[in-house]
C-alpha angles and dihedrals in degrees: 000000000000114000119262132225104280119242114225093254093056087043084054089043095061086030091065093058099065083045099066124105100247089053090048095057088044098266129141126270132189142203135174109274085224093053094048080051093050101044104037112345144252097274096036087054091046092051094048086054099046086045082060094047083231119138117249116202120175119207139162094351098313137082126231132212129202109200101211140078094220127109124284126213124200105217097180 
């Protein structure tokens, strides 16, 4: 399904993730994949990560966010 025009509430919605605590000191944060789909989209969601020059990894039916620009290494 393409992604709709947000409403403000569902711009406000992915907005107050990167608001939390833990995504403001450079933590992780997570969401349902399905709810990320519902409320902005999948593409909408990926673009605002990469804006924020953040890493995105989905697993398990979430995805994950990692809140920093640094480098990431996989160890397994």
């Amino acid at each position: 399904m393409p992604d709709l025009p947000l409403t403000f509430q569902d711009d406000q919605w992915m907005h107050q993730i990167f608001l939390a605590k833990s995504a403001q000191n450079g933590g992780v944060v997570r969401r349902k994949v399905a709810d990320v789909e519902r409320k902005v989209g999948r593409k909408t969601f990926e673009l605002e990560v990469r804006r924020r020059g953040f890493h995105l990894i989905e697993a398990g039916g979430q995805f994950i966010i990692i809140c920093t620009r640094d480098p990431l290494h996989l160890i397994v």
